[in-house]
N, CA, C and O atoms as a MOPAC input file, in Angstrom:
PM7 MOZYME 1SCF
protein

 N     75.05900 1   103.89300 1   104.03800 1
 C     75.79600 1   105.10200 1   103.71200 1
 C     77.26000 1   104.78600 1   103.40800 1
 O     77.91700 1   105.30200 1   102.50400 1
 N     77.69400 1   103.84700 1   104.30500 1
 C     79.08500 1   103.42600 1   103.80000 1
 C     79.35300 1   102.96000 1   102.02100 1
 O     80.14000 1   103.34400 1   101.15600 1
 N     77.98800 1   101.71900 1   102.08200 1
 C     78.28700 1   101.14100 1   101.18300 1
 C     78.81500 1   102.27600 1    99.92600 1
 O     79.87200 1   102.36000 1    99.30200 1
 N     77.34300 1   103.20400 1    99.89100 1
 C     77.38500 1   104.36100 1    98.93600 1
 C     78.57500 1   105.59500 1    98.66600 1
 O     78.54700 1   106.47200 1    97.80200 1
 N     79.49200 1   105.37400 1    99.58400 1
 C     80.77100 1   106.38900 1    99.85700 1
 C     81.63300 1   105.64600 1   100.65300 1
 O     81.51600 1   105.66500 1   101.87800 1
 N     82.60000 1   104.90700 1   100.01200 1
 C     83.52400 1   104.26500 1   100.47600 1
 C     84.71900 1   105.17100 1   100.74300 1
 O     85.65600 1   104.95400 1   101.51100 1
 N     84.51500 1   106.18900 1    99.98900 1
 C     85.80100 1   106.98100 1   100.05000 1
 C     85.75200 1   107.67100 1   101.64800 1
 O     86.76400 1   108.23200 1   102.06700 1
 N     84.73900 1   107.60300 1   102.34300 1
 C     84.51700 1   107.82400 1   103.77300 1
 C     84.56200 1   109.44400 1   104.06300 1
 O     85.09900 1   109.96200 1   105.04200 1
 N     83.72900 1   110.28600 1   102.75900 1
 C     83.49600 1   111.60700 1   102.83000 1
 C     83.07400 1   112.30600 1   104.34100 1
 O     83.33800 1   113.46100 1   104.67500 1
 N     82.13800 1   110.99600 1   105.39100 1
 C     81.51200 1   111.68400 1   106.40400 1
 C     82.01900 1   110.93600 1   107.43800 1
 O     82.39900 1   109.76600 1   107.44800 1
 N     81.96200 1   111.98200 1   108.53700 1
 C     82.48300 1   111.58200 1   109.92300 1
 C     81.73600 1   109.68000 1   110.89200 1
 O     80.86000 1   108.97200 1   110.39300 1
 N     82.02300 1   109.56600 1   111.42500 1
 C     81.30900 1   108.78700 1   112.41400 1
 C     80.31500 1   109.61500 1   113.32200 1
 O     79.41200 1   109.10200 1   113.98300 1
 N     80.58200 1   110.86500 1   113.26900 1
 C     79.92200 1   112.04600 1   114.21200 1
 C     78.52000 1   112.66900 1   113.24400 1
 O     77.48000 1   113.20300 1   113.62800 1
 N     79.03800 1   112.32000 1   111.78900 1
 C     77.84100 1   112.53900 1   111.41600 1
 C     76.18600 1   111.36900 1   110.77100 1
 O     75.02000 1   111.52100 1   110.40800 1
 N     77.45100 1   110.01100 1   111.05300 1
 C     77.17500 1   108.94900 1   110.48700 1
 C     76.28400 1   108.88700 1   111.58800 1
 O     75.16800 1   108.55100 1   111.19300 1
 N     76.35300 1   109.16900 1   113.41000 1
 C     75.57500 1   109.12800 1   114.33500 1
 C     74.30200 1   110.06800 1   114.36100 1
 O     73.19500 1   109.62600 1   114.66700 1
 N     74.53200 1   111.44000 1   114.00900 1
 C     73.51700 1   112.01500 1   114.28200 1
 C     72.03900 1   112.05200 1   112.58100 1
 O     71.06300 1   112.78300 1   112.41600 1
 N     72.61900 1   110.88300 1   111.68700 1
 C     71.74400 1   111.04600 1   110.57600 1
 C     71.02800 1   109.84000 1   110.98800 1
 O     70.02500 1   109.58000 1   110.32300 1
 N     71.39900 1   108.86700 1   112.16600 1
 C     70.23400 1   108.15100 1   112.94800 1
 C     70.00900 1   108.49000 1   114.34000 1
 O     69.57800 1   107.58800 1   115.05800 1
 N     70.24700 1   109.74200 1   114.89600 1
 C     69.91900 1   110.61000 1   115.64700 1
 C     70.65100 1   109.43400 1   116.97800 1
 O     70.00400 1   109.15200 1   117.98700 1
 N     71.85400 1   108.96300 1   116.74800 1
 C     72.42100 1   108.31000 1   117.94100 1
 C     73.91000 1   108.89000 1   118.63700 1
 O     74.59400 1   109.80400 1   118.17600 1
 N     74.10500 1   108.33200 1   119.49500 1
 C     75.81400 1   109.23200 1   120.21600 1
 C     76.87300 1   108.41300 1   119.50900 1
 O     76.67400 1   107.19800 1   119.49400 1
 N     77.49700 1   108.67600 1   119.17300 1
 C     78.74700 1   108.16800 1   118.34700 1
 C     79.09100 1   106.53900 1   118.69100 1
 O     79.21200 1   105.57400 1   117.93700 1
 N     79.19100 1   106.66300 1   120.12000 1
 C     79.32600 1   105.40800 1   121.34200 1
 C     78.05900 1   104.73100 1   121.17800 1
 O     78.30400 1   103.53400 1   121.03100 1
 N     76.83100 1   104.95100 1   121.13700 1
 C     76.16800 1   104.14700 1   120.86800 1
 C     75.62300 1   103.42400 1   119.46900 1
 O     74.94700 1   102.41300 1   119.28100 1
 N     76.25500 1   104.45400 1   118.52700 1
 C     75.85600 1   103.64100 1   117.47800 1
 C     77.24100 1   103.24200 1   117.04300 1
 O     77.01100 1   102.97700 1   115.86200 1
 N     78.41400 1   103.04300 1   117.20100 1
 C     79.75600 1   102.24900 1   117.52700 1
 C     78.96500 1   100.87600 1   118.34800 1
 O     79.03800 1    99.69100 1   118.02400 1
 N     78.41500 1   101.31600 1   119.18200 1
 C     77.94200 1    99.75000 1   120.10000 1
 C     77.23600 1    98.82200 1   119.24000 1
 O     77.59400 1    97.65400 1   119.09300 1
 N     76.14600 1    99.38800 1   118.62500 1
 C     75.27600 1    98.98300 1   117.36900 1
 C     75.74000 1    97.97200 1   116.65300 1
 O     75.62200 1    96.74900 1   116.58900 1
 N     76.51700 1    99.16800 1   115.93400 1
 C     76.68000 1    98.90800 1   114.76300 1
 C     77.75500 1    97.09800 1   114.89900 1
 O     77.74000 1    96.07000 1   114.22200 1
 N     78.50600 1    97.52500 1   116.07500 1
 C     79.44900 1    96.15900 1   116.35800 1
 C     78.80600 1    94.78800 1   116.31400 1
 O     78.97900 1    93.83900 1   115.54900 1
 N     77.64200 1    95.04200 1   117.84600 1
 C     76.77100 1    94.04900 1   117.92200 1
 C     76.12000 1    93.08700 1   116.54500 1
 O     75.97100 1    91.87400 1   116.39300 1
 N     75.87800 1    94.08700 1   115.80900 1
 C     75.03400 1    94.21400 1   114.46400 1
 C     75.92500 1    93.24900 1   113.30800 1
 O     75.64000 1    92.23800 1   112.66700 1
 N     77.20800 1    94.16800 1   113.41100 1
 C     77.83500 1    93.45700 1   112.21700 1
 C     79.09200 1    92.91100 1   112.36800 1
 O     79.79600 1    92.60300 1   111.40600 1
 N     79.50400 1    92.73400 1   113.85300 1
 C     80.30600 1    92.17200 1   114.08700 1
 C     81.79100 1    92.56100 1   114.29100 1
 O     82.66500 1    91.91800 1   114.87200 1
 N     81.88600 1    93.96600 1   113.57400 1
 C     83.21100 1    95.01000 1   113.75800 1
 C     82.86800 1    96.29100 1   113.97100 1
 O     81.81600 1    96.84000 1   113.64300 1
 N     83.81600 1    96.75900 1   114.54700 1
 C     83.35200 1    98.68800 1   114.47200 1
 C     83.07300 1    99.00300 1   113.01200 1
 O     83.28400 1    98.27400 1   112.04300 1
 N     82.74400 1    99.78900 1   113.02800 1
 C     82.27100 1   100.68700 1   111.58500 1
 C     83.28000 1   101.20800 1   111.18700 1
 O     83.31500 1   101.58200 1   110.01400 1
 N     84.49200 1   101.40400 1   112.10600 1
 C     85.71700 1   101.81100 1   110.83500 1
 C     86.55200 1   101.08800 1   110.45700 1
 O     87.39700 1   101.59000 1   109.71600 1
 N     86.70100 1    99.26400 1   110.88200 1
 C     87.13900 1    98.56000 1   110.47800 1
 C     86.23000 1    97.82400 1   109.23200 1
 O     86.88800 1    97.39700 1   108.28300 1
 N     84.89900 1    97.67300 1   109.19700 1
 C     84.00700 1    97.55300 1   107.91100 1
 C     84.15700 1    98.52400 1   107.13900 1
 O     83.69000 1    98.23400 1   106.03700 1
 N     84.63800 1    99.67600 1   107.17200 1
 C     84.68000 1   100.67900 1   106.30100 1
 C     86.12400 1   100.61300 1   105.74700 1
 O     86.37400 1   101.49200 1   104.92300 1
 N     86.99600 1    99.85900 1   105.99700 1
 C     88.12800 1    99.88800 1   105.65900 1
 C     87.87300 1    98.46500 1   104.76200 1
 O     88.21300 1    98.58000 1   103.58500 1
 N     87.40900 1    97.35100 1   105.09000 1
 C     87.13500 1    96.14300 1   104.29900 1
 C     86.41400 1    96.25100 1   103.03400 1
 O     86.59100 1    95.54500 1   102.04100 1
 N     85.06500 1    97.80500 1   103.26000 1
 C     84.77500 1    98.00900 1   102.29400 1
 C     85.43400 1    98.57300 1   100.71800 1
 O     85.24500 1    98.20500 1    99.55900 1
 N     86.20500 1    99.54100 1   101.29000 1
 C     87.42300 1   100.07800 1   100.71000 1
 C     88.25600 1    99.11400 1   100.05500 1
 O     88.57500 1    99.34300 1    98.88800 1
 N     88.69700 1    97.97800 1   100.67000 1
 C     89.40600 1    96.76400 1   100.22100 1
 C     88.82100 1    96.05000 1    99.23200 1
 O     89.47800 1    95.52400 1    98.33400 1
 N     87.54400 1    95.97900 1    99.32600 1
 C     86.55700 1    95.14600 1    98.59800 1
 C     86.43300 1    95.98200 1    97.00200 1
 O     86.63200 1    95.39100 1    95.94100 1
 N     86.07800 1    97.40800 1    97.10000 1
 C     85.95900 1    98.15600 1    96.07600 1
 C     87.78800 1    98.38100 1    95.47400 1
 O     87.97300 1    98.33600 1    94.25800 1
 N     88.72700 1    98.55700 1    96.20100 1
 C     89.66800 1    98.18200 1    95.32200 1
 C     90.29000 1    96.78700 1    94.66100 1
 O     91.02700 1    96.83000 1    93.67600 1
 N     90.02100 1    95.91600 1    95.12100 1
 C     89.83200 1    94.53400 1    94.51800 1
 C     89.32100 1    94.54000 1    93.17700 1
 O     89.97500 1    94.10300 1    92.23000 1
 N     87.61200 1    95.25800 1    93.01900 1
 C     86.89400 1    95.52900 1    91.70400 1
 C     87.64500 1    95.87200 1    91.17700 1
 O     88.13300 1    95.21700 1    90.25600 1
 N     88.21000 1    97.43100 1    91.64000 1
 C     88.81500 1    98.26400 1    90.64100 1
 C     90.22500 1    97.73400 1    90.14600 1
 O     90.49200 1    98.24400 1    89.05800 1
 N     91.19100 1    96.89400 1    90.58800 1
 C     92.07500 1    96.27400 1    90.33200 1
 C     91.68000 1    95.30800 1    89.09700 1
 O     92.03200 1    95.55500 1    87.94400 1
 N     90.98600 1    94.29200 1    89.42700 1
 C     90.47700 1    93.83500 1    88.32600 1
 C     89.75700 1    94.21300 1    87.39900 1
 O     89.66700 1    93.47100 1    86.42100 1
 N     89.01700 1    95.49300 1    87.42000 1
 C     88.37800 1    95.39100 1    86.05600 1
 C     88.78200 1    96.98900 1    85.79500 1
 O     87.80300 1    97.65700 1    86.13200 1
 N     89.92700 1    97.90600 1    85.29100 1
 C     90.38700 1    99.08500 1    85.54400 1
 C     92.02800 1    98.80100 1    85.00600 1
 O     92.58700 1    97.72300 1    85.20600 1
 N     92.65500 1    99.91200 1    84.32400 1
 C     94.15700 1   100.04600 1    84.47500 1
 C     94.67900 1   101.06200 1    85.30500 1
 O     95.83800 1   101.44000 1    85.13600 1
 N     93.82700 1   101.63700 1    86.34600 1
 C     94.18900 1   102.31500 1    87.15500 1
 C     95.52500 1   102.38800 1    87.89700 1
 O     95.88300 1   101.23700 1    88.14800 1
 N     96.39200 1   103.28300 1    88.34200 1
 C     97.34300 1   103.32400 1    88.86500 1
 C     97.09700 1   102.65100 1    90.30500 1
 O     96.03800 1   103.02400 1    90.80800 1
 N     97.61500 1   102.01700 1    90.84700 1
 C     97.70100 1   101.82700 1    92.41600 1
 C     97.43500 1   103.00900 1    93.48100 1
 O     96.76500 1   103.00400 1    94.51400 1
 N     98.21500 1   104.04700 1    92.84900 1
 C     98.12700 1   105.07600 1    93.77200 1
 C     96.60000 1   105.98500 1    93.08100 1
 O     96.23600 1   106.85000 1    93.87700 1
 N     96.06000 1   105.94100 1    92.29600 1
 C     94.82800 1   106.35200 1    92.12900 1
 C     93.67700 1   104.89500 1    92.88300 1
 O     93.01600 1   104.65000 1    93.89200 1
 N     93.93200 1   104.49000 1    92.00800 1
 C     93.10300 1   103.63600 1    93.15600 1
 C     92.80000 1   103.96800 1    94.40400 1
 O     91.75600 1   104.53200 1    94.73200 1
 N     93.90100 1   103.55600 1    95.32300 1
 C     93.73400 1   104.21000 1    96.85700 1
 C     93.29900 1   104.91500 1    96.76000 1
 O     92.15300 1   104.58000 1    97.05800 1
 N     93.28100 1   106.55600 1    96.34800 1
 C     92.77300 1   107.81100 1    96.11100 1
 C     91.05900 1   107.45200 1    95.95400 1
 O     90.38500 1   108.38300 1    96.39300 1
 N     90.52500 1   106.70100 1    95.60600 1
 C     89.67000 1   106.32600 1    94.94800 1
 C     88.45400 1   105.79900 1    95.90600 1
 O     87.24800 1   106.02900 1    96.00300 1
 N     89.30700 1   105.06200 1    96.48700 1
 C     88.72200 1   104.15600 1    97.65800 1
 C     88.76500 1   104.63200 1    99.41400 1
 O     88.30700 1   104.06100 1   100.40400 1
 N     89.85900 1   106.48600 1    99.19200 1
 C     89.09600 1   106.90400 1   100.21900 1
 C     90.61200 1   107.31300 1   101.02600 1
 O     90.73500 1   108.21600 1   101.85300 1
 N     91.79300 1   106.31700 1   100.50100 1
 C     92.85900 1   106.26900 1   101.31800 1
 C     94.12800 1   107.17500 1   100.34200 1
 O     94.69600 1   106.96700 1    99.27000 1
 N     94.17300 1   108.33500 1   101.47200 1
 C     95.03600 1   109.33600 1   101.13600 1
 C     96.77900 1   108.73200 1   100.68600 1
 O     97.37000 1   108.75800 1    99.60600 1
 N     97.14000 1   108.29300 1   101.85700 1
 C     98.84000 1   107.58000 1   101.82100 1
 C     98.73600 1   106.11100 1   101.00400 1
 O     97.89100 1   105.24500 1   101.22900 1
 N     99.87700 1   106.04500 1    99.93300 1
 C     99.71400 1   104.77300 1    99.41400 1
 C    100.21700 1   103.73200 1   100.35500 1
 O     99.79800 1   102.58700 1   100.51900 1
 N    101.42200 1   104.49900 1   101.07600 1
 C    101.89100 1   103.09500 1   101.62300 1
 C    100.96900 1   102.46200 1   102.67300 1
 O    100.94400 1   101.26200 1   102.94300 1
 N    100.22400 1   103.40500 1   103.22400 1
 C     99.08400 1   102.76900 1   104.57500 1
 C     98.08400 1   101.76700 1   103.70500 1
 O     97.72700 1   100.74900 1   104.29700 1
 N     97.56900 1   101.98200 1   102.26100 1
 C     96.94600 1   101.43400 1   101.02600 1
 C     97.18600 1   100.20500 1   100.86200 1
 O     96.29200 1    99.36300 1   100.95000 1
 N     98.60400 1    99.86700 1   100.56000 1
 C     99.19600 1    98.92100 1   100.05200 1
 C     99.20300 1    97.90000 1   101.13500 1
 O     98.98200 1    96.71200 1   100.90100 1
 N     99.47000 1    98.39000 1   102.37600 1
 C     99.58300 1    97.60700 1   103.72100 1
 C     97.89500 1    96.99400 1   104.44900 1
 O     97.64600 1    96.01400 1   105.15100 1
 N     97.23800 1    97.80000 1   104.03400 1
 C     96.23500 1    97.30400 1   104.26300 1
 C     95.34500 1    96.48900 1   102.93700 1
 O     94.77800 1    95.56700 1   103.52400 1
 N     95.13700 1    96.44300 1   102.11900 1
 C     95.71600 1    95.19500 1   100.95500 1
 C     95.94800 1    94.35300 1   101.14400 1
 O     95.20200 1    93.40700 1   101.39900 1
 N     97.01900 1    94.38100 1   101.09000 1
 C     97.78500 1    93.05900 1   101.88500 1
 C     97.58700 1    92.05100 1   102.74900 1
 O     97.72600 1    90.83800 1   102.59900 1
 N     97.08900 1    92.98500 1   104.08900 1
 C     96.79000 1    92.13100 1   105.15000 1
 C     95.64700 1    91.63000 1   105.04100 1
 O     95.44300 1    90.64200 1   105.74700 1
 N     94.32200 1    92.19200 1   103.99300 1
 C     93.46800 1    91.71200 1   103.97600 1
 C     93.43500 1    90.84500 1   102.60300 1
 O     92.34100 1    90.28000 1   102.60600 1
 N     94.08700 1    90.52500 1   101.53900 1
 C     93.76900 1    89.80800 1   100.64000 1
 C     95.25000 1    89.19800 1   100.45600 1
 O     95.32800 1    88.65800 1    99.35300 1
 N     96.72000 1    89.09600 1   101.35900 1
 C     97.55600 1    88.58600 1   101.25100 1
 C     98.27300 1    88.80200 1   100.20700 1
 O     99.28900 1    88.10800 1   100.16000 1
 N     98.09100 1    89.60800 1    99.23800 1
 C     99.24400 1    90.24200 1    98.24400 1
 C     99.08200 1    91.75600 1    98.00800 1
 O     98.03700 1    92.37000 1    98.22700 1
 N    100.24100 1    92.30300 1    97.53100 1
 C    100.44000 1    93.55500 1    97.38800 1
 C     98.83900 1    93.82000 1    96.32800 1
 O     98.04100 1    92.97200 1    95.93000 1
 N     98.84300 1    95.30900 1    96.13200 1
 C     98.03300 1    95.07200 1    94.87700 1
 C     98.11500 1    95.33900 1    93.41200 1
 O     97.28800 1    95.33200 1    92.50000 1
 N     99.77400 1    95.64700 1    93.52000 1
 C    100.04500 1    94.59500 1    92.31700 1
 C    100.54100 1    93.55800 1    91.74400 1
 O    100.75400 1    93.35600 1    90.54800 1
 N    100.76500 1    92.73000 1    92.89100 1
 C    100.52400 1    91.53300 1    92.69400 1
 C     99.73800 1    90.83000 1    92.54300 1
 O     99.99900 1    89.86200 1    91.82900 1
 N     98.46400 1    90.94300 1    93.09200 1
 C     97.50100 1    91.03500 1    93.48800 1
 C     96.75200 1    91.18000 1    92.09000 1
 O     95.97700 1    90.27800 1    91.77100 1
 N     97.03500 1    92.80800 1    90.81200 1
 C     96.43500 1    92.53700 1    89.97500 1
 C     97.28600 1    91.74600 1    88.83600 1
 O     96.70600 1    91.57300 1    87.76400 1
 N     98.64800 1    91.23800 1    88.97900 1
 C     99.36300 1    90.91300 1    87.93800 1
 C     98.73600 1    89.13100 1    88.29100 1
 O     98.79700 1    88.24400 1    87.44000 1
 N     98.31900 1    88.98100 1    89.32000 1
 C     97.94300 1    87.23800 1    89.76400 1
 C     96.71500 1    87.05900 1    89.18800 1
 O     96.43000 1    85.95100 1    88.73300 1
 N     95.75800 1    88.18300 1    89.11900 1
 C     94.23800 1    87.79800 1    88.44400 1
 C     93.90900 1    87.85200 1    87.05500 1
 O     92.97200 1    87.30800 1    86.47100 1
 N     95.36200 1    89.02800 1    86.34200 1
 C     95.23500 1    88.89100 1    84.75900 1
 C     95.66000 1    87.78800 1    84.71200 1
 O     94.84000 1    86.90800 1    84.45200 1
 N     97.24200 1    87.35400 1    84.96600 1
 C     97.43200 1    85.42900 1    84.69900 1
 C     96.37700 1    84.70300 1    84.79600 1
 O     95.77900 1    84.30700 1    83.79600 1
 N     96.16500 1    84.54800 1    85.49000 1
 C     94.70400 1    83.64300 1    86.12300 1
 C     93.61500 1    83.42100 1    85.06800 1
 O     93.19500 1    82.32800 1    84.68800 1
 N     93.14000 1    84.90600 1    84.56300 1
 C     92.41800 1    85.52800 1    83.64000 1
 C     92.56400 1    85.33100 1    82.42500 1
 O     91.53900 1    85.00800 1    81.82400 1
 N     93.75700 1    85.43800 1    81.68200 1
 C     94.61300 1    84.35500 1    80.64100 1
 C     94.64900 1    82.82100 1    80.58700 1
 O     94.79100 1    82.38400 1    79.44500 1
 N     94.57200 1    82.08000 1    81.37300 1
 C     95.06000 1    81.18300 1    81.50800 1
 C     93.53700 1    80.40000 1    81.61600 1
 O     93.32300 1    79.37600 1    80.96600 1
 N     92.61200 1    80.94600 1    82.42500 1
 C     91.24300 1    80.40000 1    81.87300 1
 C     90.62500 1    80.70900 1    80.46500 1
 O     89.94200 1    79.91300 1    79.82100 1
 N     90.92700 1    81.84600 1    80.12100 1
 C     90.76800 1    81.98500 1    78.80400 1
 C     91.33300 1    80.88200 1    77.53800 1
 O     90.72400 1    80.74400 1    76.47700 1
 N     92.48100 1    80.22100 1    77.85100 1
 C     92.89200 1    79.44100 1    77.43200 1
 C     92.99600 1    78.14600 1    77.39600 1
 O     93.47300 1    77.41600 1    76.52700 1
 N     92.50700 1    77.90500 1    78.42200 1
 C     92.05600 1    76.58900 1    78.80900 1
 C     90.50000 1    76.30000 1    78.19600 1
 O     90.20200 1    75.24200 1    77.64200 1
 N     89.69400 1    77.27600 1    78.36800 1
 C     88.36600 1    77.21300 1    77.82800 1
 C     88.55300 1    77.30300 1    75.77000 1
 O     87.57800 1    77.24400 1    75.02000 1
 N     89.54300 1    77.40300 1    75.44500 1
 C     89.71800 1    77.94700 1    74.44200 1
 C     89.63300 1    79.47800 1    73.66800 1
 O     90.06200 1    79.69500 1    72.53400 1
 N     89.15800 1    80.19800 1    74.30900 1
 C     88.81000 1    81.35800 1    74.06000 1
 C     90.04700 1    82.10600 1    73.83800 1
 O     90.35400 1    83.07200 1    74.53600 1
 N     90.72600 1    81.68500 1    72.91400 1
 C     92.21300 1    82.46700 1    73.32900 1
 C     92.44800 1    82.54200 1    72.19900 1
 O     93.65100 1    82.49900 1    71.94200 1
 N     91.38700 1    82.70100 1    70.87000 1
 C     92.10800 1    83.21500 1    69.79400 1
 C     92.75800 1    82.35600 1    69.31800 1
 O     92.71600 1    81.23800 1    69.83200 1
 N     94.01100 1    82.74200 1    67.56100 1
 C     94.87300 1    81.98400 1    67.18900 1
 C     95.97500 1    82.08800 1    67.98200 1
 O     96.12100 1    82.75500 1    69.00600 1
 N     97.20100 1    80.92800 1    67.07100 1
 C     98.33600 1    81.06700 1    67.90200 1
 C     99.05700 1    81.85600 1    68.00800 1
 O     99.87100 1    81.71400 1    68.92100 1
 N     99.14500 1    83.05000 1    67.18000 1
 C    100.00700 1    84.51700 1    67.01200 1
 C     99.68600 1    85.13200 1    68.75300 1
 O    100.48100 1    85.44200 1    69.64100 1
 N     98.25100 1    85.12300 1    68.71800 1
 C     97.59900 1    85.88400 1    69.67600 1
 C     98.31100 1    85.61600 1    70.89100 1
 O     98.99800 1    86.52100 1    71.36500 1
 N     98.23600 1    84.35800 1    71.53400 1
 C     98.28600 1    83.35800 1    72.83200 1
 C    100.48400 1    83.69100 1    72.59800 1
 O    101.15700 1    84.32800 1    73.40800 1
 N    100.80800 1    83.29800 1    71.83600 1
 C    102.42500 1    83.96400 1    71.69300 1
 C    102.62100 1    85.25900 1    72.39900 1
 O    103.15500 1    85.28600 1    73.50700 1
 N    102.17300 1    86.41600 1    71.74700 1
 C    101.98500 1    87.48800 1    72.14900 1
 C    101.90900 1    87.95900 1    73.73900 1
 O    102.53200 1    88.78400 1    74.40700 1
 N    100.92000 1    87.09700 1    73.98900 1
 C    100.33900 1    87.35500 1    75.58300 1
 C    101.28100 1    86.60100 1    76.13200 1
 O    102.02000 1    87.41800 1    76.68200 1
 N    101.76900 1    85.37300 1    76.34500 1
 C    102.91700 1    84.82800 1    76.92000 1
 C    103.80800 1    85.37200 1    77.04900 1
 O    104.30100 1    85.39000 1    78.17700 1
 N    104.50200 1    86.13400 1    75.88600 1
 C    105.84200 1    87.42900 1    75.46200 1
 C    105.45200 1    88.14400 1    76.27900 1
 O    106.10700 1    88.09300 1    77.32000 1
 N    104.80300 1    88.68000 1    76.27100 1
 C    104.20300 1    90.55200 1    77.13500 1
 C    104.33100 1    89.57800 1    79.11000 1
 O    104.94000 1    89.68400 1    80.17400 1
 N    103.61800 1    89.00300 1    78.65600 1
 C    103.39700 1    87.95100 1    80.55800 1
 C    105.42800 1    88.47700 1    80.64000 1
 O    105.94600 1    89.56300 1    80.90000 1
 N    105.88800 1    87.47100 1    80.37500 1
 C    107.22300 1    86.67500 1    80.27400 1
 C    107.95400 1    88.28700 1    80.65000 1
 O    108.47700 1    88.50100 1    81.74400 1
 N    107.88700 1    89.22100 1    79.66400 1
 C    108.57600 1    90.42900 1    79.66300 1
 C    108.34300 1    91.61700 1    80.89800 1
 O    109.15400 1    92.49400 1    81.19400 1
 N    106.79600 1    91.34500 1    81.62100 1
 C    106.47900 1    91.90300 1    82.42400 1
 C    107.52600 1    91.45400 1    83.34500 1
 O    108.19600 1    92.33700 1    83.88100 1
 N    107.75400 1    90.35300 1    83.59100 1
 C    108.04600 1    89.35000 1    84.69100 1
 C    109.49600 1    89.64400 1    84.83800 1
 O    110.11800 1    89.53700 1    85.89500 1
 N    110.00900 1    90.03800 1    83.64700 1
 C    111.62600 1    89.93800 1    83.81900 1
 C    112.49600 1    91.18400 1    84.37100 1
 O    112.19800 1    92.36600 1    84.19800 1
 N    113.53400 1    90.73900 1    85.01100 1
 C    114.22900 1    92.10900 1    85.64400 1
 C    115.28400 1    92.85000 1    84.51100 1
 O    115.99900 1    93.82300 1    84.75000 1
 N    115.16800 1    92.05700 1    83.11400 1
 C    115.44400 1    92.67100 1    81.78400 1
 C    114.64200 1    92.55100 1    80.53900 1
 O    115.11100 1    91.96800 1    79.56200 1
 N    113.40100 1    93.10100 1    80.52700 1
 C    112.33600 1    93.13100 1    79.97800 1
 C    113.07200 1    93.01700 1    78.13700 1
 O    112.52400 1    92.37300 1    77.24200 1
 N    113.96200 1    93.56000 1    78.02400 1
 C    113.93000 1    93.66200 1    76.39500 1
 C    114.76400 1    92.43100 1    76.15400 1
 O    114.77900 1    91.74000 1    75.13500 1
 N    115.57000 1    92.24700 1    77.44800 1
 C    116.70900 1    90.62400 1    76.48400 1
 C    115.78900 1    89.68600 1    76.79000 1
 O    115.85100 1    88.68300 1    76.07900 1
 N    114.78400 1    89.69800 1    77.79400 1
 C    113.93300 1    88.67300 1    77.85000 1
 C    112.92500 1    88.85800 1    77.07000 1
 O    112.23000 1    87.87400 1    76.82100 1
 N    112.68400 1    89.75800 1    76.66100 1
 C    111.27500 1    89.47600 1    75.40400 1
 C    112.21100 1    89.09300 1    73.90200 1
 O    111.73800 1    88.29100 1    73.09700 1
 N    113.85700 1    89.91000 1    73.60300 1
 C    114.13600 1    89.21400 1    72.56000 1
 C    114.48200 1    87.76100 1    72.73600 1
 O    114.43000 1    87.21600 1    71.63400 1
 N    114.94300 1    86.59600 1    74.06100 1
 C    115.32800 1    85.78100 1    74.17100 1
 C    113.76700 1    84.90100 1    73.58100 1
 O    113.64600 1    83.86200 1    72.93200 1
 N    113.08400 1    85.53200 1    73.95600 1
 C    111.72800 1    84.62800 1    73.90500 1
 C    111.55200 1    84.78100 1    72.24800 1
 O    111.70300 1    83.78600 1    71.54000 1
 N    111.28800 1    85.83500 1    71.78100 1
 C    111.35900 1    86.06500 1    70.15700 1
 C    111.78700 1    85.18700 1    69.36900 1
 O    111.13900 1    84.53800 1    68.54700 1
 N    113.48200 1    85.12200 1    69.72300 1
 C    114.11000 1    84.56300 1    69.24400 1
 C    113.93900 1    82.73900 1    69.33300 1
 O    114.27700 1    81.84800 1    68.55300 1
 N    113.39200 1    82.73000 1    70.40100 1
 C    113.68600 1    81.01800 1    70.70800 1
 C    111.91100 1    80.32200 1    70.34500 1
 O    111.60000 1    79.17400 1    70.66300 1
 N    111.13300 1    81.11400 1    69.77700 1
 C    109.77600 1    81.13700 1    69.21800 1
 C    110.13000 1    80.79800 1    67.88800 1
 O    109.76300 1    79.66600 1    67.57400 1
 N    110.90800 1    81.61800 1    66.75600 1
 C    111.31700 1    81.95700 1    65.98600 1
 C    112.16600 1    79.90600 1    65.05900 1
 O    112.03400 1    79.32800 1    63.98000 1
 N    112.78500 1    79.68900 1    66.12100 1
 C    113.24000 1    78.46100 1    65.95500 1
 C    112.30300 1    77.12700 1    65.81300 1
 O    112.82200 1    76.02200 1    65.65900 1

């Protein structure tokens, strides 16, 4: 049931009585079973499905969370974090590089206009003056 509703529509109170158990005992269960309470797996699950959605989505961050169940971004972002060690957008700006960069290595990267382009846009994302650093790059391409 988790897997199927990550967004965590139903209680633990009801998650107990749809296997006809006491909250406490299927908390005991479920621990024994899988090794964490059920609302710390339900939070990993959440983590796990925004991971997907990070990578394969241009979703906002704060939809995301929304998405995966978690109302406050900043509680979102913090739990992220602690479980996959970067923000999540860092997190998705580290897997498009990544994602580029095997693409390119395998060759799959198109001509050289293309692979320019994506470096510029990378480079310009990156900068804390996006337009003198995309014309610095222009310009020094250009030469």
């Amino acid at each position: 049931m988790m897997r199927d509703d990550v967004r965590g529509e139903l209680s633990l109170t009801e998650f107990a009585q749809s296997v006809n158990l006491s909250v406490w005992r299927l908390c005991h269960i479920f621990k024994s079973d899988v090794g964490m309470p059920p609302i710390r797996y339900l939070r990993l699950l959440r983590m796990a499905r925004a991971k997907d959605l990070l990578e394969s989505s241009f979703l906002s961050v704060k939809e995301i969370a929304y998405r995966v169940g978690v109302n406050d971004e900043s509680h979102f972002v913090r739990d992220f974090k602690a479980t996959y060690g970067f923000s999540p957008a860092l997190y998705r700006s580290h897997f498009q590089s990544t994602q580029t960069d095997e693409e390119e290595h395998n060759g799959n990267s198109g001509n050289q206009a293309n692979k320019i382009v994506r470096q510029l846009a990378r480079a310009a994302k990156h900068s804390i003056l996006p337009s003198l650093h995309l014309f610095a790059c222009v310009f020094s391409s250009l030469n």
